[in-house]
C-alpha positions as CSV (number, residue, x, y, z in Angstrom):
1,X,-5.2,37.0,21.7
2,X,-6.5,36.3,18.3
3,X,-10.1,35.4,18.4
4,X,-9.9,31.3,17.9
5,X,-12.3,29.0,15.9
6,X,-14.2,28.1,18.6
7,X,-15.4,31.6,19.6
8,X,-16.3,32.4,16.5
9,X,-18.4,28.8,15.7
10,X,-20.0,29.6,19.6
11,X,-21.3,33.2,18.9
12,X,-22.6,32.1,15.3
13,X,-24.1,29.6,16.8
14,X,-22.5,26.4,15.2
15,X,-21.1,24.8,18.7
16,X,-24.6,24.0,19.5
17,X,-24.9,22.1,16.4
18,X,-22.1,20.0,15.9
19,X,-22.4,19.2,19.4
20,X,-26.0,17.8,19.0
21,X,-24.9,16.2,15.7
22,X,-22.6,14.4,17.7
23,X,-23.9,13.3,20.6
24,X,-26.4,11.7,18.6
25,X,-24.3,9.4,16.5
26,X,-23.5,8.1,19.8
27,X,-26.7,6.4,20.1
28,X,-25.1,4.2,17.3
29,X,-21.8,4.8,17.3
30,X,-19.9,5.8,13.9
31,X,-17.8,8.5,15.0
32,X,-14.7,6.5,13.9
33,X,-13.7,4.1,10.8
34,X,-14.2,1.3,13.4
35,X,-17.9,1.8,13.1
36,X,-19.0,-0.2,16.3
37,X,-22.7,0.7,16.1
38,X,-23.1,0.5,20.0
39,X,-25.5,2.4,22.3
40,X,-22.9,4.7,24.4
41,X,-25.6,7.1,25.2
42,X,-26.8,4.1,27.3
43,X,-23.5,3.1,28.1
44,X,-22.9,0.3,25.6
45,X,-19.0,0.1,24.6
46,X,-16.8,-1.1,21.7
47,X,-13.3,-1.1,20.7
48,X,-12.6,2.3,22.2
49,X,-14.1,0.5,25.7
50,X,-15.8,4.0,26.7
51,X,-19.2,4.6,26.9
52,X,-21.4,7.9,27.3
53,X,-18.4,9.9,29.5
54,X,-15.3,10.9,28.7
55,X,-12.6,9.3,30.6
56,X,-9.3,11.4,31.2
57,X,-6.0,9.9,32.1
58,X,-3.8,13.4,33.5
59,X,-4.2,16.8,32.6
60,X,-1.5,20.0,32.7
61,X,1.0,22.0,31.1
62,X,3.5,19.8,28.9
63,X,6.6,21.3,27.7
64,X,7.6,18.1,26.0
65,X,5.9,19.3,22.7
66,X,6.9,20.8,19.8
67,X,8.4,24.1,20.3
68,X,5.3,26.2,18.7
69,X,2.9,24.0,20.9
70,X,4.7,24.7,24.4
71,X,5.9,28.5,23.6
72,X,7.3,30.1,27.0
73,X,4.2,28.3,29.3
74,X,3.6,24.8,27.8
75,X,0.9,23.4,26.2
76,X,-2.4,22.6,27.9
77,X,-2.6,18.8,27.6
78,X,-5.2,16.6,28.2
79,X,-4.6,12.6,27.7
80,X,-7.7,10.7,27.1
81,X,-8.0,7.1,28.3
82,X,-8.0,4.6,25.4
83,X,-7.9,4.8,21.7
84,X,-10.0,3.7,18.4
85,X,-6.1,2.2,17.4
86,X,-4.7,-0.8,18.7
87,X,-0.8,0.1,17.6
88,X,1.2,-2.7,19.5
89,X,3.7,-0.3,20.0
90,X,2.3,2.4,22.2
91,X,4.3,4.4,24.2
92,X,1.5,5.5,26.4
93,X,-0.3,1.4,26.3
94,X,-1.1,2.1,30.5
95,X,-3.6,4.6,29.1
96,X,-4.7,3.6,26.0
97,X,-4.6,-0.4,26.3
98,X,-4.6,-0.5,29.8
99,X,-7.2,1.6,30.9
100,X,-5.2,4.1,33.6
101,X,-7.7,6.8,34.1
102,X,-10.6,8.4,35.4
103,X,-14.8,8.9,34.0
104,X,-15.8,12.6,33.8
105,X,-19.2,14.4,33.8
106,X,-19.4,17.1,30.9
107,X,-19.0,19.8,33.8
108,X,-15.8,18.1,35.2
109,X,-14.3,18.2,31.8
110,X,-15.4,21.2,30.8
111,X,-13.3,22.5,34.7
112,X,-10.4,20.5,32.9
113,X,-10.5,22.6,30.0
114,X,-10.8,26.0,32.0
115,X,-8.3,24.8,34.6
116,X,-5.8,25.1,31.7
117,X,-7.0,27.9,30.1
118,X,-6.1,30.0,34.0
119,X,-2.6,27.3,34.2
120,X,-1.9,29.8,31.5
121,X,-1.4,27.2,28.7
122,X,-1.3,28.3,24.7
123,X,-3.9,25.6,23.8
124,X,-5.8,23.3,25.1
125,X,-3.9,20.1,23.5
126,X,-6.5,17.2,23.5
127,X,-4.5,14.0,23.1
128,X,-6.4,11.2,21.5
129,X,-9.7,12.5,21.3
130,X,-11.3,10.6,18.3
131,X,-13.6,8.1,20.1
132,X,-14.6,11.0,22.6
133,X,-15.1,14.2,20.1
134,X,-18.5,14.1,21.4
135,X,-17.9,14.6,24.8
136,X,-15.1,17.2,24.1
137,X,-17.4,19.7,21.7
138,X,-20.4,18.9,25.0
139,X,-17.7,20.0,27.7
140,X,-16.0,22.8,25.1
141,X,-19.6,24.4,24.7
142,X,-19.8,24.2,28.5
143,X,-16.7,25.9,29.1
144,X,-16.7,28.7,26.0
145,X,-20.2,30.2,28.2
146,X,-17.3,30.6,31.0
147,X,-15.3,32.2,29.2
148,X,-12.9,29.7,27.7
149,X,-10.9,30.9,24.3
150,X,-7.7,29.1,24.1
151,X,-7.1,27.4,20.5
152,X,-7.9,24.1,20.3
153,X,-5.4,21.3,19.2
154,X,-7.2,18.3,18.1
155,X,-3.7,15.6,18.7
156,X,-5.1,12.5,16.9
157,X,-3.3,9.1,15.9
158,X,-4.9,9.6,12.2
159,X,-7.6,7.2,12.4
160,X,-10.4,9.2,11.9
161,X,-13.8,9.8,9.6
162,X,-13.5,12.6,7.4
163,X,-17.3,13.5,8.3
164,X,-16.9,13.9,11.9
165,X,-13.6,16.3,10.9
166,X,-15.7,18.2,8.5
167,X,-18.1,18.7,11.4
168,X,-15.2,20.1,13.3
169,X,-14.5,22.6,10.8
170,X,-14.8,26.1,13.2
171,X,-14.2,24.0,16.5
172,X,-10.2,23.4,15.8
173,X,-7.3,25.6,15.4
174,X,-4.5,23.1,15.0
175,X,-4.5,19.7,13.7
176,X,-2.1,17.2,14.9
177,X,-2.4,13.7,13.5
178,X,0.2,11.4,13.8
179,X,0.3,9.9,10.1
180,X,1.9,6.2,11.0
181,X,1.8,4.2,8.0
182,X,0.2,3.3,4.6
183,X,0.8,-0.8,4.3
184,X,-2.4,-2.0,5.5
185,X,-0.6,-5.3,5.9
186,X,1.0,-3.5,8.2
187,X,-1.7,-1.4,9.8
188,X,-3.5,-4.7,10.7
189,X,-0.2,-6.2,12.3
190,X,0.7,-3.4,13.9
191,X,-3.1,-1.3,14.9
192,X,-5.4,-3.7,14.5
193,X,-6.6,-1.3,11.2
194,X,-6.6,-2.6,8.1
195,X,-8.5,0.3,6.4
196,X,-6.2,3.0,8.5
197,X,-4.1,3.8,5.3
198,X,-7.4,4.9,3.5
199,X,-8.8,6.8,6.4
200,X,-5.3,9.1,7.6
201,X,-4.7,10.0,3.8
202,X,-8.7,11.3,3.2
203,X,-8.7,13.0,6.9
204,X,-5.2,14.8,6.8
205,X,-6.4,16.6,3.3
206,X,-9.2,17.6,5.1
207,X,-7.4,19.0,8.3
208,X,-5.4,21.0,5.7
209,X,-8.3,22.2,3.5
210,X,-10.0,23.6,7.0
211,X,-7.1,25.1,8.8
212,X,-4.6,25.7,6.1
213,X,-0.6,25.6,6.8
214,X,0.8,26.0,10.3
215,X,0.7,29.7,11.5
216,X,3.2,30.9,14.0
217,X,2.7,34.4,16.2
218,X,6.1,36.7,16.5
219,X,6.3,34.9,20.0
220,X,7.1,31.8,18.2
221,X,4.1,30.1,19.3
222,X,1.1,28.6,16.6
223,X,-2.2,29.9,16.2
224,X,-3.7,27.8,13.7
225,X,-2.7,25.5,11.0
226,X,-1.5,21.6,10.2
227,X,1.3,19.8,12.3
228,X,1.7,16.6,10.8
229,X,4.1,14.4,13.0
230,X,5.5,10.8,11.5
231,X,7.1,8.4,13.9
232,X,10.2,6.6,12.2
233,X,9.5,2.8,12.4
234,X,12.8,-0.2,12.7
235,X,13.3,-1.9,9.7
236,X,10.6,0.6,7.4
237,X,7.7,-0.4,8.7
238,X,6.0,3.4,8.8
239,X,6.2,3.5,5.4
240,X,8.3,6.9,5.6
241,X,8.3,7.6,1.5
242,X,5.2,6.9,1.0
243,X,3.6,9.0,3.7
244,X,6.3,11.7,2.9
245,X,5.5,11.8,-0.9
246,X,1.3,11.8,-0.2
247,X,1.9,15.0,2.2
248,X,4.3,16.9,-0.4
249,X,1.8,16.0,-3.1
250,X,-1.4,16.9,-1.2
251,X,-0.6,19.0,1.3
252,X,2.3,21.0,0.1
253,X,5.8,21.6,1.0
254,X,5.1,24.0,3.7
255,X,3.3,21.4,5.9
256,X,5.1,21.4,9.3
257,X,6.4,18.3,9.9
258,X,7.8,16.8,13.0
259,X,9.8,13.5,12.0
260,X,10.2,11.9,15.5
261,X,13.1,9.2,16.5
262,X,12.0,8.3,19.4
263,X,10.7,4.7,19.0
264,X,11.6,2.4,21.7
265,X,10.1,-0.9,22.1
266,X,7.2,-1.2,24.4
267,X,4.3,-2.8,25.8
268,X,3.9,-5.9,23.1
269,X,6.7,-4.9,20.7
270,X,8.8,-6.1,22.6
271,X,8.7,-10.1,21.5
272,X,8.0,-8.2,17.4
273,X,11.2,-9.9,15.4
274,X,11.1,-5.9,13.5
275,X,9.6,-3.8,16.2
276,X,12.3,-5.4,19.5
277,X,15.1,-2.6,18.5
278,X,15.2,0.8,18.9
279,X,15.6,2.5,15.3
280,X,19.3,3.4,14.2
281,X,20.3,7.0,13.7
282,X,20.7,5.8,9.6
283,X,17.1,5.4,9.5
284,X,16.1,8.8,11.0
285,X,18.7,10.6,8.9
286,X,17.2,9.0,5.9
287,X,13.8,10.0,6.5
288,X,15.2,13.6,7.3
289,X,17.3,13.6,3.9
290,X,14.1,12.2,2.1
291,X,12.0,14.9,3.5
292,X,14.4,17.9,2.1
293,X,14.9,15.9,-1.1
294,X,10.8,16.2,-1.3
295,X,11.1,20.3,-0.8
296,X,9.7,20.3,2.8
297,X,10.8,23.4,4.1
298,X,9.1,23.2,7.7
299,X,10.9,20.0,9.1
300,X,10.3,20.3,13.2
301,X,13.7,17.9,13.6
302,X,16.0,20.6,11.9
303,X,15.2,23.5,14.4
């Protein structure tokens, strides 16, 4: 195995640091655009509702991935409880909204991420991490002095400060945000974000300056690099052209995209006059036909 990011930032001795850096902010929390300002060292919480531990929902191999995620034995998956976003339309609202889940020392995590590593995973595929990156680098420093080396995937909903991703610069392999849409009339409706559009567009171009375009092994499975998914909305609400045309322009054609149709309605979208429908197969093809029109040559929903 290729020796990963995080190896390489723990025997040069940069783990330790970002790790403090961290788990300082927490004191006054900014680690996300929400900027709460609360004491979760001494267990104060804000929107994310989590305080100085990590809570973890479920944890395993997941072959419902994209293909150079799960490879021939899955991808190691751990699913945070909450989120920094309050998207209306979550298809996983038990754990993020309604709090389905369990606190963990920075020992028990750092089992969680070892665990996987002997489950025989690719990565370790931490799902909504943003309002706990300070827990995960603790518990990843914890586990690399027991030997863990899997490449870390850092699967984020795009809401994120572009500082605390800079500081993650040698702890990540792969970058997965989810890049939902650039109307901040409809980020506030939708995610309770206003200021998301401004936040997923400065973070992605970072993710791509540190890691670079996707990189895929002769086994077929990635080893470092950008995957950039976008979830097809009813009725245009993600904004598919203009999230399509910022990634071709700043990012570049070979950015691996996964253009999902799987939106059903959920938790409160539901009683939404836009969001109550499933999308139809026109609006997926569209977003398919726009993407190729664009030059993208890595589109996940072609394979």
């Amino acid at each position: 195995m290729d020796e990963t990011a995080l190896k390489r930032s723990a025997e040069e001795g940069k783990l330790g640091l970002v790790r403090d850096t961290l788990l300082s902010r927490l004191k006054e929390c900014d680690l996300c655009p929400r900027k709460c300002h609360v004491d979760r060292l001494s267990g104060e919480k804000g929107f994310c509702r989590t305080g100085r531990f990590a809570l973890v929902s479920s944890y395993g191999p997941h072959y419902g991935e994209e293909f150079p995620l799960v490879g021939r034995h899955g991808s190691g998956t751990v699913f945070f409880t909450h989120c920094n976003l309050g998207c209306i339309f979550c298809q996983n609202y038990d754990i993020s909204h309604l709090g389905e889940g369990r606190e963990v020392t920075p020992e028990q995590l750092a089992e969680i991420f070892l665990s996987i590593q002997r489950m025989g995973c690719h990565n370790l595929n931490l799902v909504t991490p943003t309002h706990v990156v300070a827990q995960v680098v603790e518990s990843l420093a914890l586990a690399v002095e027991e030997g863990f080396s899997l490449p870390v995937v850092y699967n984020c909903g795009g809401y994120e400060d572009p500082d605390v991703i800079r500081l993650l610069d040698g702890v990540v392999d792969i970058y997965m945000p989810d890049v939902k849409f650039f109307d901040p009339a409809v980020a506030e409706e939708l995610a309770r974000a206003p200021d998301y559009p401004r936040w997923v567009k400065e973070s992605v171009v970072e993710m791509h300056r540190q890691v670079g375009d996707l990189v895929i092994d002769s086994s077929g499975v990635a080893r470092k690099g950008l995957l950039v998914r976008h979830l097809v909305l009813p009725g245009g609400l993600a904004g598919t052209e203009e999230v399509l045309a910022f990634l071709r322009e700043n990012t570049g054609p070979e950015t691996y995209l996964n253009i999902m149709d799987q939106y059903y309605p959920c938790y409160m979208a539901r009683s939404h006059p836009l969001l109550s429908r499933r999308i139809y197969r026109e609006e997926w093809e569209e977003a398919l036909s726009l993407a190729r029109r664009l030059g993208f040559r890595r589109i996940d929903s072609d394979l």
